[in-house]
C-alpha positions in Angstrom: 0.0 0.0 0.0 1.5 3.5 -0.6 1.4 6.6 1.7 -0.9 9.1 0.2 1.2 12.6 -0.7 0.2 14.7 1.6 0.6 12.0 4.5 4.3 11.7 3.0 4.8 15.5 2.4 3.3 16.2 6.1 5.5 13.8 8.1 8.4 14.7 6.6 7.7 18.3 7.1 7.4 17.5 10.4 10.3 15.9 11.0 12.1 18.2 9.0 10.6 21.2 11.5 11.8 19.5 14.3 15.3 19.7 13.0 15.1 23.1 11.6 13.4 24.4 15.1 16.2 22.7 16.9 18.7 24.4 14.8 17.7 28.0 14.9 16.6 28.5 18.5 18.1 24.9 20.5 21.4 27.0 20.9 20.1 29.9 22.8 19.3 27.8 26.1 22.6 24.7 25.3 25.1 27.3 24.0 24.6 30.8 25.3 28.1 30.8 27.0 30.0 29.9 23.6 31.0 31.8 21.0 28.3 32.4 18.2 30.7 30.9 15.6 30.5 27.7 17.3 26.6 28.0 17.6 26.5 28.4 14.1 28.4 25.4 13.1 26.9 23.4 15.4 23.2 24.8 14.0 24.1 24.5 9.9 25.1 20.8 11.2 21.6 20.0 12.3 20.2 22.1 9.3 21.3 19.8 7.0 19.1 17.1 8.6 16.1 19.7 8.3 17.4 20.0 4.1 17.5 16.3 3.7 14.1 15.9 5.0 12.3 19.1 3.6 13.9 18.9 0.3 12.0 15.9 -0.5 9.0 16.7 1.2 8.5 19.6 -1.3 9.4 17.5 -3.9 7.0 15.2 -3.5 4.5 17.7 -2.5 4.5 19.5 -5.3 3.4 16.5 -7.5 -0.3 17.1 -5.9 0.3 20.5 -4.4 0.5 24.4 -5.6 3.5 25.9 -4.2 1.4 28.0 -2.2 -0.3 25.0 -0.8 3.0 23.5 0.2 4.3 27.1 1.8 1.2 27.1 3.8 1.2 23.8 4.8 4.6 24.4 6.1 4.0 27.8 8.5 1.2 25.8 9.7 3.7 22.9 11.2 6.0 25.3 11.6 3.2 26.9 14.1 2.8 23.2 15.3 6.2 22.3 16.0 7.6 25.7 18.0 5.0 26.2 20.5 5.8 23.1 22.0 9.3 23.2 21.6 8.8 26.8 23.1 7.0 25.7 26.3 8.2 22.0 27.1 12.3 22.9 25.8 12.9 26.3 26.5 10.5 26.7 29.4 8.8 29.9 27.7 5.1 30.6 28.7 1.8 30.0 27.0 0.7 32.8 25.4 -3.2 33.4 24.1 -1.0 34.8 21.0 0.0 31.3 20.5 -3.5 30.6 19.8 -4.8 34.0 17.5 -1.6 32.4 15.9 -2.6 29.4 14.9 -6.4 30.7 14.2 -5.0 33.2 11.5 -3.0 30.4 10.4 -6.2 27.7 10.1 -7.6 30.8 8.2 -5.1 30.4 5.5 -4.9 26.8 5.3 -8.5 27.0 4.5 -8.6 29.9 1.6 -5.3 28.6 0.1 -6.7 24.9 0.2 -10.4 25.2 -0.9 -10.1 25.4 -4.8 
């Protein structure tokens, strides 16, 4: 049986999120005391996970998908994957903007998906 496209473009956007969230803002709270040379190498190496899974993941989106579908589809896990990250990682608060966030965003998955 083969995974639908967007089941196949959405996990690996996920996943690829995951590494791309860990990469940009994981170094503020692990290396805050090191030079930002060294929290730049270490970020572009976990980057290129978040290439090597979002790469693809557009790629095979964009057999079913409009690019503006697939760019939509990704600020809407990118949504998904940082407030978590946010509150459970780098001990940040809930914020009701969090959630007028993610409305706004549920907005434009639905006018950019309903053709």
């Amino acid at each position: 049986m083969q995974i639908p496209v967007i089941a196949q473009t959405v996990g690996l956007l996920v996943m690829s999120n995951v590494f791309m969230t860990i990469a940009w803002y994981g170094h503020l709270k692990n290396l805050a005391s090191k030079p930002w040379w060294i929290a730049a190498f270490i970020s572009w190496s976990i980057a290129l996970f978040e290439y090597l899974l979002q790469v693809p993941a557009n790629r095979i989106g964009y057999t079913q998908l409009s690019l503006a579908q697939l760019k939509i589809l990704q600020e809407a896990i990118t949504l998904t994957v940082f407030v978590p990250f946010a509150m459970l990682y780098m001990d940040q608060p809930f914020k009701l903007d969090y959630v007028w966030a993610a409305l706004c965003l549920v907005g434009a998955v639905y006018f950019i998906f309903r053709a």
